[in-house]
Steps between C-alpha positions, in 0.01 A plus 500: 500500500600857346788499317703802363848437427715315282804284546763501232818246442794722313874316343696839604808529313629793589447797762519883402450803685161527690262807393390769755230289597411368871749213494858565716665219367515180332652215680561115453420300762586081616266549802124626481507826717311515834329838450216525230390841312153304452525246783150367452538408166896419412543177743199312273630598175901400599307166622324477171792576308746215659265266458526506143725314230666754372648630845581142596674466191675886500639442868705184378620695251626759719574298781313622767263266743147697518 
């Protein structure tokens, strides 16, 4: 297995203005989207990331059902 990427966990508190980078937008979602920018790779790590404690715990607090 090759592995080249990182996964990172963030508390946002606040959103600003985006730089003049590649991004369009930044949007806030209840529902994972249907169309990937890295489709081979997103799926496993959303997977990965529900399974964990803190995302378990995070959606009660917010109220959503994963």
């Amino acid at each position: 297995m090759v592995n080249f990427g990182m996964l990172y966990l963030v508390d946002v508190f606040e959103f600003g203005d985006l730089p003049n980078y590649e991004m369009e937008k930044v949007v806030i979602l209840t529902k994972i989207p249907e169309q990937w920018t890295y489709p081979d790779i997103q799926p496993t790590l959303i997977k990965y990331i529900m399974e964990t404690d803190e995302f378990k715990e995070i959606t009660k607090i917010i109220g959503i059902k994963p």
